[in-house]
N, C-alpha and C positions, 0 to 999 in steps of 0.2 A: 514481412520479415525484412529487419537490413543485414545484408550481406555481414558475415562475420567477415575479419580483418583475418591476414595472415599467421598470425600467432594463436587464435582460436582452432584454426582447423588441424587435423592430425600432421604430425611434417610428411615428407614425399620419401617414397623410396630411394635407398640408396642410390646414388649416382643423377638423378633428377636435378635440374636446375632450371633457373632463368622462368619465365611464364606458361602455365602458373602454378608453379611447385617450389619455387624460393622467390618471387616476386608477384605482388597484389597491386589491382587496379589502385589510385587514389582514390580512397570515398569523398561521395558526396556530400551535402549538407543535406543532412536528416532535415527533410518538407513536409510537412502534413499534405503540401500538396502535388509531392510527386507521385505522378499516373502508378497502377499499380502494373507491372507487367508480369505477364505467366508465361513461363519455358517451359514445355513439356519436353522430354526426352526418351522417345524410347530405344527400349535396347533388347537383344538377343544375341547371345554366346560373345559378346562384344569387351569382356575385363579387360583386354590388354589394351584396350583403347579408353576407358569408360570412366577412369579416375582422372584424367586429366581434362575431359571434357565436363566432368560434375564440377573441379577445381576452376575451371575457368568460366565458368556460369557464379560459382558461389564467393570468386575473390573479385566480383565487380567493384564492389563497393556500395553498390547502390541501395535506395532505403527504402526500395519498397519492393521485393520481389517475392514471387511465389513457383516455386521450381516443384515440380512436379513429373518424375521418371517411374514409365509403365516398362515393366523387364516380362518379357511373353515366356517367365520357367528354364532363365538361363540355367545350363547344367556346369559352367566355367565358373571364376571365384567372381561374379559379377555381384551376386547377392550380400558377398562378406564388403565387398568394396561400397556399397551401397551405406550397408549396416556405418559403415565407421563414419561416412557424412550424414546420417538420418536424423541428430539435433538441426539439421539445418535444413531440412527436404521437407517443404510441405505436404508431399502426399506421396506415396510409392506403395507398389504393388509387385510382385514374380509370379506369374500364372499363366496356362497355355492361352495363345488367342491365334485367329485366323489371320495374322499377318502384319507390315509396318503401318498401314491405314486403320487397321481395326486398334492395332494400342494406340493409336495418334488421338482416333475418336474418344477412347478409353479416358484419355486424359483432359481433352477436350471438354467432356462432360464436366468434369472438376474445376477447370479454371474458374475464377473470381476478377483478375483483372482485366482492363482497360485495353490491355495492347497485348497480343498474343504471337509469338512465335515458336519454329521447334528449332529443338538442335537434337542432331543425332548423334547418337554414342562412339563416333569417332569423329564427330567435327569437333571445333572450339568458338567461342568468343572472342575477341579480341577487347585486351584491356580499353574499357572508356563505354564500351558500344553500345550496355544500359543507359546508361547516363544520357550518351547521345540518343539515343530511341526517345526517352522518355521525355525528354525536352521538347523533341520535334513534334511527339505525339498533344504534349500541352498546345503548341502551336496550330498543330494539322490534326485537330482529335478525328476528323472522318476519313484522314487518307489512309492507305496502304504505304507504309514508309519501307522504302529501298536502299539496305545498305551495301558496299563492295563487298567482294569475298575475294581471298587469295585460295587461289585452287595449289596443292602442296603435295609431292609425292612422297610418300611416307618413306624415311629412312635416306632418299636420294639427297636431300635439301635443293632439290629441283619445284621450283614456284612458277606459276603463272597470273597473273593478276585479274580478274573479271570484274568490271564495272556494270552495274547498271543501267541500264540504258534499253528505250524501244519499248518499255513496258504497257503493252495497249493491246485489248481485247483482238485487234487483228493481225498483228504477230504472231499473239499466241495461238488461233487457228492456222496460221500461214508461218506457220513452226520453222520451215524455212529460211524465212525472209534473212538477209542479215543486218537490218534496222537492230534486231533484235539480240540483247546480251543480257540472262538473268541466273542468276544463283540459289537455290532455295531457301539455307540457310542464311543469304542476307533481308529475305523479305518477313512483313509481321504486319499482321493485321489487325485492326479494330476489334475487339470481342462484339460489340454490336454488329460488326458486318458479317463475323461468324455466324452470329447470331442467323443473319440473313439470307446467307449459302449453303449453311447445309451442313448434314458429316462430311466427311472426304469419301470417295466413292471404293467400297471396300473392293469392288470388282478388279479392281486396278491394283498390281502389286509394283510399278514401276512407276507409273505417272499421275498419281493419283495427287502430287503439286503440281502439275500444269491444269490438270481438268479442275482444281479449284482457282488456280486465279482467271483460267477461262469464263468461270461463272462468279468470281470477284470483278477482276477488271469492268465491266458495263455497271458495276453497282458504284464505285469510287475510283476519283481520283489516286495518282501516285506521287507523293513526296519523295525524290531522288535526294539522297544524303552523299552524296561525293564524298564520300568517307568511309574506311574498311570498318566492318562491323563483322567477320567473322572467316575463318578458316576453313577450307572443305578437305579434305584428307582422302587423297583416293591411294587405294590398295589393295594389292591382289586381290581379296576375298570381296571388297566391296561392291553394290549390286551396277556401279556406274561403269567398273572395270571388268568383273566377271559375269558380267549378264545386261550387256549392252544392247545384244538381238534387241533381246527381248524388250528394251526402251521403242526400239524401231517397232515393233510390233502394236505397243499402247499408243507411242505419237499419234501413230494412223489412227488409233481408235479413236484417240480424245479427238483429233482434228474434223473427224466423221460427222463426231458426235455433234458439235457445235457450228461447219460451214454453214448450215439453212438459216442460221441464227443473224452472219455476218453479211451486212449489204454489199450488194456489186461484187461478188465474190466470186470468181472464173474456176467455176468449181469441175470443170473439165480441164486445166490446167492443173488444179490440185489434185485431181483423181490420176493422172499424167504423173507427178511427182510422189504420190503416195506410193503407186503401183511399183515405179520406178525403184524407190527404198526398199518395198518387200523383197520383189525379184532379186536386186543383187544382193541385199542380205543371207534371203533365202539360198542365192547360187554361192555365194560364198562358204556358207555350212554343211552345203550338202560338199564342197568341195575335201572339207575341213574332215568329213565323216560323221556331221553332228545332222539330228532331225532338222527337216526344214517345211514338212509337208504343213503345218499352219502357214507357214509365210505365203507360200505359194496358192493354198488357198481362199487366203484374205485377198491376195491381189486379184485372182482370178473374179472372186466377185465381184469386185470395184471396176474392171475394165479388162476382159477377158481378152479382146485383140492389143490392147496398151502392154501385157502380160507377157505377151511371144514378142511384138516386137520388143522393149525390153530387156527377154529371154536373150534374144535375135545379136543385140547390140553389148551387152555382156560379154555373148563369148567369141565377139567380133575382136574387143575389147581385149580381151587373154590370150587369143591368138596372137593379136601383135606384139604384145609385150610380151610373149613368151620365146627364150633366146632359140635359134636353129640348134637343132642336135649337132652334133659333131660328126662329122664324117668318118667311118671307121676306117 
């Protein structure tokens, strides 16, 4: 499909402006042999975001793309906002499923082209960033290409910038390290290396994009593009802001799952820094009044004495920082 221009799509709600709701990327030159790429998107109860993230995937410009948004039975106006871009959506669906991994796969199944990445129903594209992908992908047909993403707090107009950079199968075990800077939505992969990976692992509702480039990264090369290719939008309700534990919880698991895999890997130092993360998360929620009995007993299994001390150094930790009462 080539992207329809800004005059074909429906105009933007009242008060909307600037990209991409009164401004479109410049298209390209219609190529027979430009790479086809697929954007899946999935979305749940997500409308107030989901129009302007369909608009800026569909006002690229670019001439060869295949957009495709799995919606898991929104009950918000997600399905009417759909309908009104559907001459332009290669494929979409509204029906219950087991979660963001399991619509990812949903769509996954369906792609056709060459170079695949997702964008979620509250991220964007950034004007150009087809065009750039797909060049690079001509160039680099087997790597994993790396675009920047601006991290953007919704409504603040407070930005931070995230470059690419450290992308290597032992980072992303060593989750820690800070060689390491990557964005979801700036990364996109070969459909042949999907091919080669796998579903994405549906057990995973949090980090089910690290435990796939953990088992990417050793297959391919990375193509770093030093250039913004797409926007992340954190806010309230989103799962990076309202449900960050529980990031803390899968890290450990993907990183688990993959040390035996990684050579020379001080993996009594990683179990030291895993444990480490549960406990104070864990001590943090229980301070909070929220469950925390999984954290504490994921850590307990990984290093049972690492766990109290830890425990130990935590509330060594709040003690000091916490001011003397006041003398009555």
């Amino acid at each position: 499909m080539i992207c329809p221009s800004l005059s074909e799509l429906p105009p933007p709600p009242a008060g909307k402006s600037g990209w991409p709701w009164t401004e479109g990327a410049d298209p390209s030159q219609p190529s027979a042999s430009a790479p086809r790429i697929s954007i899946v998107t999935p979305s749940y109860n997500q409308g107030q975001f989901l129009e302007e993230t369909i608009r800026s995937v569909l006002l690229q410009g670019y001439s060869n793309l295949e957009y495709i948004i799995i919606d898991g039975g929104s009950s918000d106006q997600s399905c009417a906002i759909i309908k009104k871009y559907e001459p332009w959506i290669s494929y979409w669906v509204s029906e219950s499923d087991r979660g963001q991994a399991h619509a990812l796969n949903k769509g996954i199944a369906k792609i056709t082209g060459k170079l695949f990445g997702w964008i979620n129903s509250d991220d964007l594209l950034v004007p150009g960033a087809l065009d750039l992908l797909g060049r690079n992908h001509q160039q680099f047909p087997g790597h994993i290409l790396a675009g920047d993403v601006v991290v953007f707090q919704d409504g603040s107009g407070a930005e931070e910038f995230c470059p690419q950079h450290g992308l290597e199968f032992r980072n992303c075990v060593e989750y820690w390290r800070p060689e390491r800077s990557w964005a979801q939505p700036g990364v996109f992969l070969p459909s042949e290396l999907m091919s080669q990976v796998g579903k994405l692992d549906e057990t995973l509702h949090y980090c089910f994009d690290h435990d796939l480039l953990c088992r990417a990264l050793p297959l391919a090369e990375v193509k770093t593009l030093n250039s913004t290719v797409a926007r992340y939008r954190h806010h309230s309700t989103s799962k990076t802001v309202s449900k960050l534990d529980f990031f803390h919880l899968e890290v450990v698991k993907v990183t688990r799952k993959y040390w035996s895999s990684l050579p020379q890997m001080d993996t009594s130092a990683a179990r030291r820094h895993c444990v480490s993360l549960l406990i104070q998360t864990g001590l943090n929620r229980t301070v909070a009044g929220k469950s925390a009995s999984m954290f504490f007993w994921d850590a307990i299994k990984i290093h049972p004495f690492w766990s109290l001390y830890s425990t130990g150094g935590w509330m060594v930790r709040r003690l000091l920082n916490t001011p003397p009462t006041p003398k009555q």
